[in-house]
N, CA, C and O atoms as a printed pandas DataFrame, in Angstrom:
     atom_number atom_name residue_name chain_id  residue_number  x_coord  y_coord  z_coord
0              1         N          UNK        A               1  127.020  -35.258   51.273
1              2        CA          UNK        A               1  127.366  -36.242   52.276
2              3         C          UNK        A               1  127.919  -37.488   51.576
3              4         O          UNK        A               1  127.650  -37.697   50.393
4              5         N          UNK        A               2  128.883  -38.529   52.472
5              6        CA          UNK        A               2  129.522  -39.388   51.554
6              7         C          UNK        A               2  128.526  -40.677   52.568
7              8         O          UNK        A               2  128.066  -40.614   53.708
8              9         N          UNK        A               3  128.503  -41.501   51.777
9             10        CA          UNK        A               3  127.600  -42.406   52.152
10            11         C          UNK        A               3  128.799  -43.954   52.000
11            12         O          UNK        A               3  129.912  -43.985   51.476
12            13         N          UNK        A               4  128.109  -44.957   52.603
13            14        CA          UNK        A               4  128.949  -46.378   52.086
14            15         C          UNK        A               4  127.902  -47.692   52.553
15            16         O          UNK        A               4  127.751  -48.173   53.676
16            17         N          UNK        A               5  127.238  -48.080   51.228
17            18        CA          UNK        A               5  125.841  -49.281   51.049
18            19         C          UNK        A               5  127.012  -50.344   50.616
19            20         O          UNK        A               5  128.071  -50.278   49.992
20            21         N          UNK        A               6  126.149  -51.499   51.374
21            22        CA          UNK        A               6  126.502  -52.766   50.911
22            23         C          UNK        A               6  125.585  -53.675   50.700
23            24         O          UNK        A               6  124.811  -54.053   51.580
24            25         N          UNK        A               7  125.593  -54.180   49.313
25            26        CA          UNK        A               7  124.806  -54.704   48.860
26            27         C          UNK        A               7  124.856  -56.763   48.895
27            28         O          UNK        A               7  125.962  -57.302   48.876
28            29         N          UNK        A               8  124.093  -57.277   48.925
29            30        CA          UNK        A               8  124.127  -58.699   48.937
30            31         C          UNK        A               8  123.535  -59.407   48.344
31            32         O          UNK        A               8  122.319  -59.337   48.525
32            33         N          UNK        A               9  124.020  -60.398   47.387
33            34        CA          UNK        A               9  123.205  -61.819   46.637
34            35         C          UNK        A               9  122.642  -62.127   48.006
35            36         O          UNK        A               9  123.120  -61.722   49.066
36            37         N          UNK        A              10  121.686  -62.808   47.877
37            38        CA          UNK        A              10  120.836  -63.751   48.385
38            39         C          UNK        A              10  121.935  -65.573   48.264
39            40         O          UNK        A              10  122.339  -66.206   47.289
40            41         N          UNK        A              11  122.026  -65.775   49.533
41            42        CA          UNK        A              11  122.741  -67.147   50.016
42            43         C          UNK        A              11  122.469  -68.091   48.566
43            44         O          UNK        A              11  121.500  -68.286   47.832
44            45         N          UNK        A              12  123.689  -68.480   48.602
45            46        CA          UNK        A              12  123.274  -69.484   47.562
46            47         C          UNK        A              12  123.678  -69.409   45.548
47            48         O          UNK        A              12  124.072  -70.105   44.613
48            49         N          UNK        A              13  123.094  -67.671   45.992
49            50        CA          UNK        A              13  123.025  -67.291   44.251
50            51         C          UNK        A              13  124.477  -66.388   43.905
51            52         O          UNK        A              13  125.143  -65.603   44.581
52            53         N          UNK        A              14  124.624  -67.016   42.246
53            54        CA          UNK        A              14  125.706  -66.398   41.340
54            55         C          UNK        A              14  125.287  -65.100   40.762
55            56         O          UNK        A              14  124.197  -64.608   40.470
56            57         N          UNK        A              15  126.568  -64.697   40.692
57            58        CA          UNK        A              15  126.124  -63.480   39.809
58            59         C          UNK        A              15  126.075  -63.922   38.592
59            60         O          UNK        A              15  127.151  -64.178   38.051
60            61         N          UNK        A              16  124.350  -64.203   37.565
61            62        CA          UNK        A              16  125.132  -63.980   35.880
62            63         C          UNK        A              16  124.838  -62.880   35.263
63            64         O          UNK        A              16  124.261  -61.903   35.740
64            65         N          UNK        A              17  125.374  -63.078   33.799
65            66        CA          UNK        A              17  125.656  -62.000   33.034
66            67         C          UNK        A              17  124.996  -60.977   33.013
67            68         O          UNK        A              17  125.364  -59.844   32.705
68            69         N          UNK        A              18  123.380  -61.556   33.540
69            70        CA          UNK        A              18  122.337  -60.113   33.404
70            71         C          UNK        A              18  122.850  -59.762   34.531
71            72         O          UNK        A              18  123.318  -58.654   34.270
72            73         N          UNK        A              19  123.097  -60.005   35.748
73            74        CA          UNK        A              19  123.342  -59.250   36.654
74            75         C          UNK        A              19  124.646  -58.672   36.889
75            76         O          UNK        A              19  124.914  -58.050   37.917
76            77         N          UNK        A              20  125.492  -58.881   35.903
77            78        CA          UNK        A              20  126.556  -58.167   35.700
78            79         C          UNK        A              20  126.552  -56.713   34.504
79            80         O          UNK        A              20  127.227  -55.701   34.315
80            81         N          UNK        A              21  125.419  -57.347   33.946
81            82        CA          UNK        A              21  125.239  -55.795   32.809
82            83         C          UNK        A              21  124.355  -54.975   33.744
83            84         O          UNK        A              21  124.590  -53.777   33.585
84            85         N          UNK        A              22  123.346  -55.229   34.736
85            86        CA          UNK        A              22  122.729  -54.905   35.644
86            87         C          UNK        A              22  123.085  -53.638   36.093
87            88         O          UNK        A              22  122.544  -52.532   36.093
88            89         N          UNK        A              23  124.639  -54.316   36.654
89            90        CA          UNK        A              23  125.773  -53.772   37.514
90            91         C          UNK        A              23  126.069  -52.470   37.286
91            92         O          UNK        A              23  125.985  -51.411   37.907
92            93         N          UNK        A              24  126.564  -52.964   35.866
93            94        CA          UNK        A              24  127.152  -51.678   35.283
94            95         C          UNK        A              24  126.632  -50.687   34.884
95            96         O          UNK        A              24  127.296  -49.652   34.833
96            97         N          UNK        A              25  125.291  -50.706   34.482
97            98        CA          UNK        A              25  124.325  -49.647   34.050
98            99         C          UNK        A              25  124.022  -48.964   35.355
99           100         O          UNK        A              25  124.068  -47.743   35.507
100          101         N          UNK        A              26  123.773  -49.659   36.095
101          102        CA          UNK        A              26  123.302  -48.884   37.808
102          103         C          UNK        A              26  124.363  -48.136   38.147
103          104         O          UNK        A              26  124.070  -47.126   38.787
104          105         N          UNK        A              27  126.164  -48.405   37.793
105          106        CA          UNK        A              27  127.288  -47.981   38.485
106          107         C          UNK        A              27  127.337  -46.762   37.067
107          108         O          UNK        A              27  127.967  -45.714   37.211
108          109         N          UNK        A              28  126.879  -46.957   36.251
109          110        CA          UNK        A              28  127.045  -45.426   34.928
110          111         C          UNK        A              28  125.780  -44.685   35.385
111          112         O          UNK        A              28  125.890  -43.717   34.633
112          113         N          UNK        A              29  125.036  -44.528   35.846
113          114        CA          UNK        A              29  124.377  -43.388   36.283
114          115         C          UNK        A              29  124.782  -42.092   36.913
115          116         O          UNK        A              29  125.383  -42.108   37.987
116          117         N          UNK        A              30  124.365  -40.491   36.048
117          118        CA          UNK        A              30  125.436  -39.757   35.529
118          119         C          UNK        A              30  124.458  -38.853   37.119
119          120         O          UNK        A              30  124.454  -37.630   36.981
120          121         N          UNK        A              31  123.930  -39.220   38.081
121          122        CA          UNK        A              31  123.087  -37.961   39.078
122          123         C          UNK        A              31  124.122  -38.449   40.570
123          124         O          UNK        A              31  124.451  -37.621   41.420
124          125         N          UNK        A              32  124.364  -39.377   40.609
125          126        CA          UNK        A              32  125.535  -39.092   42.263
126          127         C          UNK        A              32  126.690  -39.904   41.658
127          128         O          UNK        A              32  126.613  -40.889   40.923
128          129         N          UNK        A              33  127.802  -39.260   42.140
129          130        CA          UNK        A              33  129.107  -39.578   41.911
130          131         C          UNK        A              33  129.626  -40.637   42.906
131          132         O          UNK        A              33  129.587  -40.385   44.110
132          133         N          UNK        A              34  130.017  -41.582   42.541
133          134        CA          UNK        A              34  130.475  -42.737   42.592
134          135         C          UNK        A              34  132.008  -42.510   42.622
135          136         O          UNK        A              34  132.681  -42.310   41.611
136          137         N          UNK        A              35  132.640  -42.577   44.278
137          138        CA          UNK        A              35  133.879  -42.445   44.542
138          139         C          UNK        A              35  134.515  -44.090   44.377
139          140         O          UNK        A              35  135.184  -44.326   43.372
140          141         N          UNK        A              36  134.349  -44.861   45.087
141          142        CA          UNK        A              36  134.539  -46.081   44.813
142          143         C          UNK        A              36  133.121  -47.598   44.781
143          144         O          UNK        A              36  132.005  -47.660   45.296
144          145         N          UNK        A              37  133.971  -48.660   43.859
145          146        CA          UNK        A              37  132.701  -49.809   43.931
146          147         C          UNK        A              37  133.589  -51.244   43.723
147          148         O          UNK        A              37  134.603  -51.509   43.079
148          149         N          UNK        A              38  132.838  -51.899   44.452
149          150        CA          UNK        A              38  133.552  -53.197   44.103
150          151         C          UNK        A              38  132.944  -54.130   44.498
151          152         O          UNK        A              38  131.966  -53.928   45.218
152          153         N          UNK        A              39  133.353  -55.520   44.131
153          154        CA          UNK        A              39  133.179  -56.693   44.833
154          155         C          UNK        A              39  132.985  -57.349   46.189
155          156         O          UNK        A              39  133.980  -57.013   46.831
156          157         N          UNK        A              40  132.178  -58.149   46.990
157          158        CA          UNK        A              40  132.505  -58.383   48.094
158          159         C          UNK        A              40  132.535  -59.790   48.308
159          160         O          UNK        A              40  131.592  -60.513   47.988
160          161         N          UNK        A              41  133.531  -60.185   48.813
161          162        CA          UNK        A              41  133.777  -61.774   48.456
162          163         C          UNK        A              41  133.495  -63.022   49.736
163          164         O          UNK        A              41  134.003  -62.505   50.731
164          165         N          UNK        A              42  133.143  -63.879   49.996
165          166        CA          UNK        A              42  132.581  -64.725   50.564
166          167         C          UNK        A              42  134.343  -65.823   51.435
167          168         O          UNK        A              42  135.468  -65.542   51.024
168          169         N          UNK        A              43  134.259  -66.272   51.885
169          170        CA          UNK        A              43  135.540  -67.068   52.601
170          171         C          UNK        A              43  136.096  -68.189   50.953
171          172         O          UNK        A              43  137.149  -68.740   50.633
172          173         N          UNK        A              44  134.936  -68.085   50.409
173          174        CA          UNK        A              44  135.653  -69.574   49.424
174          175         C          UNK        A              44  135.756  -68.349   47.935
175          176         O          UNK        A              44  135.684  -68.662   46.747
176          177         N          UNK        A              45  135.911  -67.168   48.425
177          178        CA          UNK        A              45  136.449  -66.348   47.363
178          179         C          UNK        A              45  135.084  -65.891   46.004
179          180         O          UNK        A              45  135.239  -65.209   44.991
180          181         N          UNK        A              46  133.881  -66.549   46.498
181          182        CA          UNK        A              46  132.835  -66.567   45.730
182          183         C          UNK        A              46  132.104  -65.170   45.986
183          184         O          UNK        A              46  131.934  -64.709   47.115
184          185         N          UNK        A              47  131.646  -64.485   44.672
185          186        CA          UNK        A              47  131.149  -63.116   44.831
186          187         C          UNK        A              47  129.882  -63.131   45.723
187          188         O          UNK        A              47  129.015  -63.987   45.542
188          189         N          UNK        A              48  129.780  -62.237   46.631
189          190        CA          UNK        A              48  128.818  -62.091   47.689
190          191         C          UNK        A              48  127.756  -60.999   47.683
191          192         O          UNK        A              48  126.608  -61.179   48.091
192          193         N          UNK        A              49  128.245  -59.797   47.165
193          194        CA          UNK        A              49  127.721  -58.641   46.681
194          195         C          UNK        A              49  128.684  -57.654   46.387
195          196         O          UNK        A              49  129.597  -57.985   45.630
196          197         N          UNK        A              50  128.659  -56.509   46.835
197          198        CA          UNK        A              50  129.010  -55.441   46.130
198          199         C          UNK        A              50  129.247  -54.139   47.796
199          200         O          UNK        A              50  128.518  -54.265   48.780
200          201         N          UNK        A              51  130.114  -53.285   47.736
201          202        CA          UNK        A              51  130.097  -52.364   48.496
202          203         C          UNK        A              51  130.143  -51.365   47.451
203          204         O          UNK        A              51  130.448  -51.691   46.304
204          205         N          UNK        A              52  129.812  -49.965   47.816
205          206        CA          UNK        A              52  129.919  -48.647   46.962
206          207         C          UNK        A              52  129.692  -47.461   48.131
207          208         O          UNK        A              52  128.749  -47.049   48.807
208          209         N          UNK        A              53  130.711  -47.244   48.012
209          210        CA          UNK        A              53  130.976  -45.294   48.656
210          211         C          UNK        A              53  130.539  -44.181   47.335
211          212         O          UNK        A              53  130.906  -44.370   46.175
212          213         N          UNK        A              54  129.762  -43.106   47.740
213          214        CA          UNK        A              54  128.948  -42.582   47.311
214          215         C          UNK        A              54  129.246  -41.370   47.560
215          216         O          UNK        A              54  130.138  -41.116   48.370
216          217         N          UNK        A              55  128.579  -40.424   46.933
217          218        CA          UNK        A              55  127.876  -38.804   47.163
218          219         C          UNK        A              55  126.726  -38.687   47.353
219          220         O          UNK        A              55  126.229  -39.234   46.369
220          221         N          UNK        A              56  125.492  -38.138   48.315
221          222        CA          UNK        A              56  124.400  -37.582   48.140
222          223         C          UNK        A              56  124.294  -36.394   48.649
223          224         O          UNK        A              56  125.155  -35.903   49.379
224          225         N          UNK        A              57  122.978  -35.691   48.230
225          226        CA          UNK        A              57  123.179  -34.364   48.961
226          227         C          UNK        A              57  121.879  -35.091   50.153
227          228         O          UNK        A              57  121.458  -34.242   50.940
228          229         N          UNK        A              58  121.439  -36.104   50.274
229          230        CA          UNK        A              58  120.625  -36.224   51.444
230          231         C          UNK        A              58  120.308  -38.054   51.791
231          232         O          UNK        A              58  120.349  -38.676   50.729
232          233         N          UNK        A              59  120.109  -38.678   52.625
233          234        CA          UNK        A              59  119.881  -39.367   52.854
234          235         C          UNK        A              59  118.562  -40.493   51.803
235          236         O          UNK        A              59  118.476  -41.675   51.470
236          237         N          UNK        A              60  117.738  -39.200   51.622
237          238        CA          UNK        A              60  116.777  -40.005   50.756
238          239         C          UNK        A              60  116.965  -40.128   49.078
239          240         O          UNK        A              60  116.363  -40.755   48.206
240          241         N          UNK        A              61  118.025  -39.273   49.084
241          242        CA          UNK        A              61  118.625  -38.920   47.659
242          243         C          UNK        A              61  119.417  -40.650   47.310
243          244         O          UNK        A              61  119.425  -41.376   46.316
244          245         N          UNK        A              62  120.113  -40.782   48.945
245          246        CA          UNK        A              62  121.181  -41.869   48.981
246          247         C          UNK        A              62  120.416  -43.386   48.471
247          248         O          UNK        A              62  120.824  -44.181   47.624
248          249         N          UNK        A              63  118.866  -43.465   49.524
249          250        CA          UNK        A              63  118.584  -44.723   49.484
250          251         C          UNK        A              63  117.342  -45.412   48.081
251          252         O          UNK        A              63  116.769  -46.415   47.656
252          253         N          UNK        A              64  117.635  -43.440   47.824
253          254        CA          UNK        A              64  116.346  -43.935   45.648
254          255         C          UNK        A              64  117.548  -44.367   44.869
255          256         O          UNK        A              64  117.323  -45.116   43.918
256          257         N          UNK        A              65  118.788  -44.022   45.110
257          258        CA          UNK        A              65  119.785  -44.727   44.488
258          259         C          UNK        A              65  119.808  -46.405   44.615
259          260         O          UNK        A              65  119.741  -47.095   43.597
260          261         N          UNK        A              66  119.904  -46.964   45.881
261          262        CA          UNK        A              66  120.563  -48.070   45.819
262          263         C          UNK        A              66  118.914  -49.071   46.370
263          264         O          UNK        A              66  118.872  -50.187   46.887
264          265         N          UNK        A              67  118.100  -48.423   46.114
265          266        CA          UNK        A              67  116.581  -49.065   45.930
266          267         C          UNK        A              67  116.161  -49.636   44.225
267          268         O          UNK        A              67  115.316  -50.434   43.818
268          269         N          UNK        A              68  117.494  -48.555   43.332
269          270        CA          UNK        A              68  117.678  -49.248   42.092
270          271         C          UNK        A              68  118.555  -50.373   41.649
271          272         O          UNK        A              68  118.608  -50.581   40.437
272          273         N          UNK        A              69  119.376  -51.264   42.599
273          274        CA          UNK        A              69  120.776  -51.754   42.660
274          275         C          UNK        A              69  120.029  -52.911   42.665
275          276         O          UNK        A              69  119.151  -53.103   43.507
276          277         N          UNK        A              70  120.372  -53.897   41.578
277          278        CA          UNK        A              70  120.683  -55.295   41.271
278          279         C          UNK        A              70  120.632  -55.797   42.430
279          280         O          UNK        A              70  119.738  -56.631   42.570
280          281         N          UNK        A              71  121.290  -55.586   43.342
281          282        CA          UNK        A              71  121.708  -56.295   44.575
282          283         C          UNK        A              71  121.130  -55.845   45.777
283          284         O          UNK        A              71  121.426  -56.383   46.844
């Protein structure tokens, strides 16, 4: 099944660097395939969180994934 989570900073907060190496280690995980991921941006262009379209073979498969997500 293809799935699509969106993830969110908390009002207020930046992304830093740990939460950008965060990012990337959560988005290299080699058990569901990761069709697309990106940025989600706020009106003043400021990073907001993150969207990601996915693979799972089940719903609960989908949400132990993104129960690990930085965001």
């Amino acid at each position: 099944m293809v799935f699509v989570w969106m993830g969110f900073l908390n009002e207020g907060a930046e992304p830093d660097q740990q939460v950008q190496m965060e990012t990337t280690s959560f988005l290299e995980q080699p058990y569901i395939t990761i069709r697309a991921a990106g940025a989600l941006r706020d009106n003043d262009g400021k990073r907001a969180g993150m969207m990601m379209i996915f693979e799972a073979d089940s719903l609960e498969a989908a949400n132990a994934l993104v129960a690990n997500s930085p965001f």
